[in-house]
N, C-alpha and C positions, 0 to 999 in steps of 0.2 A: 487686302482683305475685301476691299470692295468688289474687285475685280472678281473673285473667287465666289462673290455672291453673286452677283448678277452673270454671269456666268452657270454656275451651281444651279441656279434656280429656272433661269432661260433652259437649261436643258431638261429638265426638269419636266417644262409646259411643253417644249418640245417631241418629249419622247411620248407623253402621256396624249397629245393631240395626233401625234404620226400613227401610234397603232391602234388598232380599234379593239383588242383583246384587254386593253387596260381604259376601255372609255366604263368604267361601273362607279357606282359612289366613291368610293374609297380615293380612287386617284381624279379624280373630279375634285373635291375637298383638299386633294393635297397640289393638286395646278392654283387652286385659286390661293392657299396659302405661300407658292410659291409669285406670285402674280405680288399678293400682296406685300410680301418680304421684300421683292425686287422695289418694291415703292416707298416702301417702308425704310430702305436705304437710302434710294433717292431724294427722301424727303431733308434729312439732316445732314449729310455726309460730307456733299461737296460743300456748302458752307462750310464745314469743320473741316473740311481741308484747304478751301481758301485762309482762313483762320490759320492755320498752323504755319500754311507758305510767308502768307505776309507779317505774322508777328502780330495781329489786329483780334479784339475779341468786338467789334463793331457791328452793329448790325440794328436796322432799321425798324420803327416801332412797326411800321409795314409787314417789313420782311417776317419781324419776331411771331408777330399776329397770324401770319402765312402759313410759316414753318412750325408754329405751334397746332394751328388747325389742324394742317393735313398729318401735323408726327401721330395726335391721339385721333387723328382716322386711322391711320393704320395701324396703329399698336391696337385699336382694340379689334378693327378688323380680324386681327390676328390672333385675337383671343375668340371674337367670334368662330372663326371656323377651327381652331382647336377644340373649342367645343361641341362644334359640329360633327369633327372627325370622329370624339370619342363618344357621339350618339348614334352614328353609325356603326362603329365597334361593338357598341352595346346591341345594337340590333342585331346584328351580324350572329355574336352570340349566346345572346338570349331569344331569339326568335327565328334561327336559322333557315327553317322555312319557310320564310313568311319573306327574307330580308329583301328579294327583290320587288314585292309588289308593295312595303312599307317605303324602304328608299331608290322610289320612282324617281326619274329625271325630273318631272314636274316638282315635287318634293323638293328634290337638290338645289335647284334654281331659285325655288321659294325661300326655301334656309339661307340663302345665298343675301338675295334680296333683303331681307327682313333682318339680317346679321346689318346692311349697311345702314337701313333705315334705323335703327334702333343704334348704332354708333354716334352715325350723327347729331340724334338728340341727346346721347347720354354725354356729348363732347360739352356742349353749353354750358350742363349740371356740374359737371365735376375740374374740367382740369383747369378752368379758369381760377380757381383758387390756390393749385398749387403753381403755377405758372408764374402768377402775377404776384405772390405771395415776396416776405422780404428777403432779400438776400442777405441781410446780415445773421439770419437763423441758419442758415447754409454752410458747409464744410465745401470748399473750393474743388478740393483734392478728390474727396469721394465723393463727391458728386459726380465727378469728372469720369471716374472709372468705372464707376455705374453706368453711366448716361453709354460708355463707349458698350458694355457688355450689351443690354440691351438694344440698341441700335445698330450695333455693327457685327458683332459674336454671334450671337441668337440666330439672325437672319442668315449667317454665311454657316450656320450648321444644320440648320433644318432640312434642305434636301440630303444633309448623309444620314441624320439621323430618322426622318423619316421615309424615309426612301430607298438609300443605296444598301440598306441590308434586306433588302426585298428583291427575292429574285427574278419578278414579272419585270421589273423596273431598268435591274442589270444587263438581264436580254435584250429592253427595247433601246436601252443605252447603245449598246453593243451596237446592232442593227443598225442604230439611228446614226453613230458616228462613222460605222464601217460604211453604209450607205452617202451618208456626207463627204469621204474620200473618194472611196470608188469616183465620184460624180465629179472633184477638180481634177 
């Protein structure tokens, strides 16, 4: 599953940076949620697979403090630009005429920007309470299956569901992997 994320998602930024028919908001917003999903894995994953190899639920008040910052940086990252995406949509069509000189590249980049600065103040406020909070209120099991849907499901589906039923996206796939062969 990891593998199918980071992967899924790397092609993703890949096709959407190679052709310049797809450089417009829309897939600008959807490279960076895929930037951030690929992180968003990386942040918990391999610990939770070190975890599962060795039999150990072990882990350092360091580490925890580490892997707990950067998990609700990117989870909310990742809400940030979902809702980015669906403000662009809105623009898109409620303002159709209008939608390229409202979401200008300077625009994109600001939302962009302003999405991490305001994550990482809203990280301090909120998640330290459920993080640090008791574990004897906690259900082990669904926690457990929770934590995997969010972390690991989520991410390793976003590029199909936002992406691979778009067919600007298909074509530069296509291209982008026929081009990759041709070349070894």
């Amino acid at each position: 599953m990891l593998l199918i994320t980071v992967l899924g998602n790397l092609l993703m930024i890949l096709a959407t940076i190679s052709y310049s028919h797809l450089h417009s908001p829309m897939y600008f917003f959807l490279s960076n949620l895929s930037f951030v999903d690929i992180c968003f894995v990386s942040t918990t994953v391999p610990k939770m697979l070190v975890n599962v190899q060795t039999q150990s639920k072990v882990i350092s008040y360091t580490g925890c403090i580490t892997q707990m910052y950067f998990f609700t940086l990117f989870a909310g990252l990742d809400i940030f630009t979902l809702t980015m995406m669906a403000y662009d949509r809105f623009v898109a069509i409620c303002h159709p005429l209008q939608c390229t000189v409202i979401m200008n590249p300077r625009l994109c980049g600001l939302l962009v920007l302003v999405s991490w600065i305001l994550i990482v103040s809203l990280f301090y406020c909120t998640s330290l309470g459920v993080y640090l909070s008791s574990a004897a209120t906690h259900n082990s099991h669904s926690s457990a299956t929770a934590s995997v849907m969010y972390t690991v499901v989520t991410p390793m589906l976003n590029p199909f569901i936002y992406s691979l039923r778009n067919n600007d996206i298909k074509r530069a796939l296509r291209r982008f992997l026929v081009r990759g062969i041709s070349k070894a």
